[in-house]
FISE-608462 format. One record per residue (C-alpha): residue number from 1; residue in three letters; x, y, z. Coordinates in nm, 3 decimals, decimal comma. Layout:
n|res|X|Y|Z
NUM|Ala|X|Y|Z
...
***
This chain:
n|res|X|Y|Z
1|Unk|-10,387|7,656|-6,643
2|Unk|-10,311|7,315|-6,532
3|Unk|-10,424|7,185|-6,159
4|Unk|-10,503|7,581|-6,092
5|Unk|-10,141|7,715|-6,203
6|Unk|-9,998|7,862|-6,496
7|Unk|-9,778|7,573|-6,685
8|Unk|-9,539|7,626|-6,987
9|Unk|-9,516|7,418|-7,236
10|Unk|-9,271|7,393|-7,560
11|Unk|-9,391|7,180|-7,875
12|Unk|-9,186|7,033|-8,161
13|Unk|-9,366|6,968|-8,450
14|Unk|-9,339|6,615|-8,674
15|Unk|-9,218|6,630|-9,000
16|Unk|-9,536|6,401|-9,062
17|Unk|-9,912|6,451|-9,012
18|Unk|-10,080|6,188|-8,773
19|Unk|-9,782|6,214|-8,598
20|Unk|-9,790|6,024|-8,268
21|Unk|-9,727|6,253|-7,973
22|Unk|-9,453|6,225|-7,660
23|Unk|-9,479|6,429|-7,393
24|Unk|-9,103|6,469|-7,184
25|Unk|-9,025|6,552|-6,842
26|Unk|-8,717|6,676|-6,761
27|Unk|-8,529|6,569|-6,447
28|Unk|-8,499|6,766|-6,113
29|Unk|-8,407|7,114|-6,106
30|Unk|-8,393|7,187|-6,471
31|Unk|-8,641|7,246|-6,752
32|Unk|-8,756|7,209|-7,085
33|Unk|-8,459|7,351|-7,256
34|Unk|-8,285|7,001|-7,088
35|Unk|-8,441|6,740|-7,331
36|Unk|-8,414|6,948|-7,654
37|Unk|-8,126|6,773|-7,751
38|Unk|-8,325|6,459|-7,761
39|Unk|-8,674|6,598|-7,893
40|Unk|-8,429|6,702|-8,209
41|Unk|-8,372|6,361|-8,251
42|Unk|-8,741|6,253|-8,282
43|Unk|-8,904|6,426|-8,610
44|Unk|-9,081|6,122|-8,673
45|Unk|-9,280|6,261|-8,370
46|Unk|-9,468|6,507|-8,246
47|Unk|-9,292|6,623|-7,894
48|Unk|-9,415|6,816|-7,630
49|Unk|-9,206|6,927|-7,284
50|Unk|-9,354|7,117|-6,985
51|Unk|-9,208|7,294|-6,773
52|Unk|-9,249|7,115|-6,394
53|Unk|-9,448|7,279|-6,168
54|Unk|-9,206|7,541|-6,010
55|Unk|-8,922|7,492|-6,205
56|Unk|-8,833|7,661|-6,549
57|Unk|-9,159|7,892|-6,644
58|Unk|-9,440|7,716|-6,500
59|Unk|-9,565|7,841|-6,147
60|Unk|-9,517|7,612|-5,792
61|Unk|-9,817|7,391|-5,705
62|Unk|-9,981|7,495|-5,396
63|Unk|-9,941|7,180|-5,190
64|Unk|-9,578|6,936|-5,129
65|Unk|-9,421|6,890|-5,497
66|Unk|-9,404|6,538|-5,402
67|Unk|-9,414|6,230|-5,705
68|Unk|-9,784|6,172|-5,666
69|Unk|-9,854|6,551|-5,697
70|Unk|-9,640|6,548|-6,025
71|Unk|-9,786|6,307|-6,178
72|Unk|-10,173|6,437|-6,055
73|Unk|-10,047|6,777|-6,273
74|Unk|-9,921|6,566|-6,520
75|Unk|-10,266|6,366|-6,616
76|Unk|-10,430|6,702|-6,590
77|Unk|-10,165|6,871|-6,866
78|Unk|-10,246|6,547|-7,113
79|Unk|-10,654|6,578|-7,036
80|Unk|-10,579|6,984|-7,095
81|Unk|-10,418|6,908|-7,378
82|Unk|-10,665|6,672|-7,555
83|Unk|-10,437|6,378|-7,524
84|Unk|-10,519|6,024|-7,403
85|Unk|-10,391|5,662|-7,342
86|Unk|-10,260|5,677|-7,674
87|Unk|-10,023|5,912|-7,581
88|Unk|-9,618|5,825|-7,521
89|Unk|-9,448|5,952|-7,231
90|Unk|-9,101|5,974|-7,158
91|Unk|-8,853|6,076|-6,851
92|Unk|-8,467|6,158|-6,785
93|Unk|-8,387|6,094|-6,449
94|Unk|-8,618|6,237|-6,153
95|Unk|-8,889|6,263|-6,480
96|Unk|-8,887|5,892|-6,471
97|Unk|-8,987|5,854|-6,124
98|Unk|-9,310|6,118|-6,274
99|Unk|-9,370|5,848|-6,580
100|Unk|-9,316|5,578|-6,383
101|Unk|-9,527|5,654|-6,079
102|Unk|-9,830|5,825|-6,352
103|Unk|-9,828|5,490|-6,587
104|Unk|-9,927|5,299|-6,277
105|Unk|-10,236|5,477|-6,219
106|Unk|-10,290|5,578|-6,567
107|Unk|-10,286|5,371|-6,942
108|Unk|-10,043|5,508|-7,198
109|Unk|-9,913|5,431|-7,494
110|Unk|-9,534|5,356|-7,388
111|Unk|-9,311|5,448|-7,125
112|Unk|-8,923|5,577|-7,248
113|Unk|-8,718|5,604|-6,910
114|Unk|-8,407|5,778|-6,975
115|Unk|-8,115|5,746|-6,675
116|Unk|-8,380|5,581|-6,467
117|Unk|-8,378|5,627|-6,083
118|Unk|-8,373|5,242|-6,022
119|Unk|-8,263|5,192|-5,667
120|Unk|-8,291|5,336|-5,348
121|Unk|-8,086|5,650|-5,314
122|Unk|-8,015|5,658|-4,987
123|Unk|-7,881|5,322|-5,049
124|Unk|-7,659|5,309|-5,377
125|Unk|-7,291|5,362|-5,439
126|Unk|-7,368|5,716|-5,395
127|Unk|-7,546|5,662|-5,044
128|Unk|-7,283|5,931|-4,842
129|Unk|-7,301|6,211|-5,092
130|Unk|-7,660|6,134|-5,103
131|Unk|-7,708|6,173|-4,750
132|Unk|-7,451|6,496|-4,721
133|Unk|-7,689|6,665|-4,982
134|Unk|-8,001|6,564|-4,830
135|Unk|-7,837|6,718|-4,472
136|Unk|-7,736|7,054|-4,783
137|Unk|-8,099|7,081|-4,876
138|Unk|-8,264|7,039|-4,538
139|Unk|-8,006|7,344|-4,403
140|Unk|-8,124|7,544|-4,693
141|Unk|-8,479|7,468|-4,615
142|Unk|-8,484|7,586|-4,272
143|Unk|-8,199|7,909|-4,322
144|Unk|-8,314|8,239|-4,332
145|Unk|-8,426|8,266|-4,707
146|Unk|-8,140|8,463|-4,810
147|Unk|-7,914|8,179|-4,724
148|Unk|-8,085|7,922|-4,844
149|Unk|-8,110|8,086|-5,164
150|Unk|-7,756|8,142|-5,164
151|Unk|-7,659|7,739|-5,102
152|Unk|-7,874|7,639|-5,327
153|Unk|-7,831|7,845|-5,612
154|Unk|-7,451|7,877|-5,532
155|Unk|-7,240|7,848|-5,873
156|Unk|-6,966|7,652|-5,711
157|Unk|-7,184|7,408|-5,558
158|Unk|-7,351|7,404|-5,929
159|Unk|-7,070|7,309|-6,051
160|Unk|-6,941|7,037|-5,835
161|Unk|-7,273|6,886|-5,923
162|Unk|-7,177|6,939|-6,325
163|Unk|-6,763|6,815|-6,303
164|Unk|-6,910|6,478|-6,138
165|Unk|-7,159|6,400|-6,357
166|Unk|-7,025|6,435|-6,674
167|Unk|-6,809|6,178|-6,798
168|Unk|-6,746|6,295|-7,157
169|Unk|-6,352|6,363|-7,241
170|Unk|-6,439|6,607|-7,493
171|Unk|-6,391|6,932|-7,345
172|Unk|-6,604|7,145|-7,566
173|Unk|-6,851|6,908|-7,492
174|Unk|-6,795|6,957|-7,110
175|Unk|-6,762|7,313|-7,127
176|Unk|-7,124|7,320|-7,299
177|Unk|-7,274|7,080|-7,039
178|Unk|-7,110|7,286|-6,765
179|Unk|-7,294|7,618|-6,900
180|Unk|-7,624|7,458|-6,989
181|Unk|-7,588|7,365|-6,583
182|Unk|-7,497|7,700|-6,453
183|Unk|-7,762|7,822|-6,727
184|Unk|-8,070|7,620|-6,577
185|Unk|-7,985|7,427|-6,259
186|Unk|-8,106|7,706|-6,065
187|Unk|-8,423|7,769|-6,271
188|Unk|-8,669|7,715|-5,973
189|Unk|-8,934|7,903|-5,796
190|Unk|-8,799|7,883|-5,493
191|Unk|-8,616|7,732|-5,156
192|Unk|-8,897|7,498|-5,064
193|Unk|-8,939|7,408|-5,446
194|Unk|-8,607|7,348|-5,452
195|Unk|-8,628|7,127|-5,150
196|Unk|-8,978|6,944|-5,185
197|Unk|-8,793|6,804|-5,499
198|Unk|-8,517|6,709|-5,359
199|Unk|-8,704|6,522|-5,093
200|Unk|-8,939|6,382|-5,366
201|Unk|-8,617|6,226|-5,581
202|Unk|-8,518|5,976|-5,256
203|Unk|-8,864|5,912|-5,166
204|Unk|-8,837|5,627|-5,410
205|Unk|-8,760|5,437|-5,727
206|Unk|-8,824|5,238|-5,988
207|Unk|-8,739|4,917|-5,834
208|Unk|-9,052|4,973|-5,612
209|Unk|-9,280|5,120|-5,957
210|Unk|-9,179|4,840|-6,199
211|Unk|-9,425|4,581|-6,133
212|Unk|-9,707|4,808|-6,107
213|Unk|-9,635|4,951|-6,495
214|Unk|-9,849|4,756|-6,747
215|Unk|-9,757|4,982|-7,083
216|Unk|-9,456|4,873|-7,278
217|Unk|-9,160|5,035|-7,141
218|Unk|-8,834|5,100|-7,294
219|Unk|-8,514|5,196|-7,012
220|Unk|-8,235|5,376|-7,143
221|Unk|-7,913|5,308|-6,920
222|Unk|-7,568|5,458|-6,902
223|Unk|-7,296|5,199|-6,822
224|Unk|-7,138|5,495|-6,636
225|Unk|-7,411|5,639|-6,418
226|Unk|-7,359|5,762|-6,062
227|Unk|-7,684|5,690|-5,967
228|Unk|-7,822|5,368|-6,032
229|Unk|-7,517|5,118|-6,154
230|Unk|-7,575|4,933|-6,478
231|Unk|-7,608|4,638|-6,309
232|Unk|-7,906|4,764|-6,109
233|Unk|-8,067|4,872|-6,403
234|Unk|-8,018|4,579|-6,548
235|Unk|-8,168|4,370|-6,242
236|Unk|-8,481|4,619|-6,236
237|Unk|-8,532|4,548|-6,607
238|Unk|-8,663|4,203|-6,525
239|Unk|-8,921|4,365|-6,262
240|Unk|-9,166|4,507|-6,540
241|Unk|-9,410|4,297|-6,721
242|Unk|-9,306|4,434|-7,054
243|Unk|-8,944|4,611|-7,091
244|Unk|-8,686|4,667|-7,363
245|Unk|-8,364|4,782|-7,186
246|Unk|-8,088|4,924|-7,399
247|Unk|-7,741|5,087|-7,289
248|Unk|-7,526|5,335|-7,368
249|Unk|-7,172|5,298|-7,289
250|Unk|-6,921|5,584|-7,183
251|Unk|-7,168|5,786|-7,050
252|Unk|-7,318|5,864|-6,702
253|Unk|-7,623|6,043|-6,590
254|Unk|-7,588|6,317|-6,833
255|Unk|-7,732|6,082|-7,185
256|Unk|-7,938|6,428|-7,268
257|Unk|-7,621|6,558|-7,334
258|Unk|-7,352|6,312|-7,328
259|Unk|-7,563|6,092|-7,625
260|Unk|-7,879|6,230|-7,713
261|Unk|-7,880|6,086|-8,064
262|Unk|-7,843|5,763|-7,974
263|Unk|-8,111|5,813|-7,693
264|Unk|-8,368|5,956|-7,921
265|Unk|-8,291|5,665|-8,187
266|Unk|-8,354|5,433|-7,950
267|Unk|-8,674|5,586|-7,855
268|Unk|-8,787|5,591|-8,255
269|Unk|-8,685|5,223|-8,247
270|Unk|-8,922|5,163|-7,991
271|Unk|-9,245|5,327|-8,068
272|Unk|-9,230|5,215|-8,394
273|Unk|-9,143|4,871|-8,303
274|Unk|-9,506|4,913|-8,110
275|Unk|-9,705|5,026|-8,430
***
């Protein structure tokens, strides 16, 4: 029990005793099963990755699942779990606004931010399909459940999310990323879950976090991502005290799929580099 609900958790254990431990969270509206690609990738380590609070198998919270409440739950899972500021954290996409908003109220080892949310949604290149699918969300929220259950868990609308996003020319690959979607992309508790996440993810960024985030931190762009350009990550870099940024190139939002190797070598890079 974690902040008074039930939270699931899946563990990958090190190759090597004394292992150091990183705990992932996975990006709105999926789970756990999200960042295994990458948590293959780090042996050296030992991983950990919850479950967010109504999403996947871990019950809703019982107030707004808002930033700040994730990352409340999320110093109460490390303290649960015996962990402390020696412990590495790492995000992919709305997971980084979690990190990123928890490592300036809390010390940790490192920060990885994977596909950070860097800019102002609302705001970006995206900004009109942003604001169509906040207008999507906010008719689910107040439909009759039945139809908001329907929009939002809708496999077309799934994947017209999943085509967009992935950039990969590989079409096995694509066909893979389009099933893990249709798979897990409606994993959540519920309409409101559903909905108090979406609201959390534009509520705001990294670009606002940054300065506030005195752990080493290590950002992990895409040179093709939809939601915060390269050159805004690159920009937002310079805003923390103490950041490593390294890019991946031919791939969007989707690195936990698209390039997971290469993400989770960079990651080993860096928290060894720290040692």
């Amino acid at each position: 029990m974690v902040s008074g609900i039930e939270t699931v958790y899946y563990e990958y254990p090190a190759n090597t005793e004394h292992a150091k431990t990183v705990i992932m969270v996975h990006g709105y509206r999926g789970n756990h099963r999200g960042l295994e690609a990458i948590a293959a990738g780090l042996p050296d380590f030992r991983v950990i990755i919850p479950d967010l609070p109504g999403f996947g198998e871990s019950a809703a919270l019982t107030e707004t699942h808002s930033v700040s409440a994730y990352s409340s739950w999320l110093h109460e899972f490390v303290s649960t779990l015996g962990l402390d500021a020696s412990v590495n954290l790492m995000g992919h996409s709305f997971g980084t606004l979690v990190v990123g908003h928890y490592a300036t109220r809390y010390q940790v080892a490192s920060v990885s931010l994977v596909n950070p949310v860097s800019a102002p949604a609302l705001e970006g290149p995206q900004a009109a399909l942003t604001n169509l699918t906040k207008i999507y969300y906010h008719a689910a929220a107040i439909a009759p459940k039945f139809v908001g259950e329907w929009l939002l868990r809708n496999k077309m609308a799934v994947m017209v999310m999943s085509v967009v996003m992935a950039k990969s020319r590989d079409r096995k690959l694509r066909r893979w990323i389009h099933n893990q979607h249709l798979e897990n992309f409606s994993d959540f508790a519920s309409v409101k879950v559903a909905s108090d996440g979406y609201n959390a993810s534009i509520s705001t960024d990294l670009s606002q976090l940054a300065g506030g985030i005195a752990s080493p931190v290590l950002i992990v762009a895409a040179a093709l991502d939809d939601i915060t350009v390269i050159d805004t990550q690159r920009r937002v870099a310079k805003l923390y005290p103490n950041a490593v940024l390294r890019e991946i190139q031919d791939v969007g939002h989707l690195v936990h799929y698209e390039a997971p190797d290469q993400a989770a070598e960079f990651i080993t890079q860096f928290i060894k580099g720290l040692a």
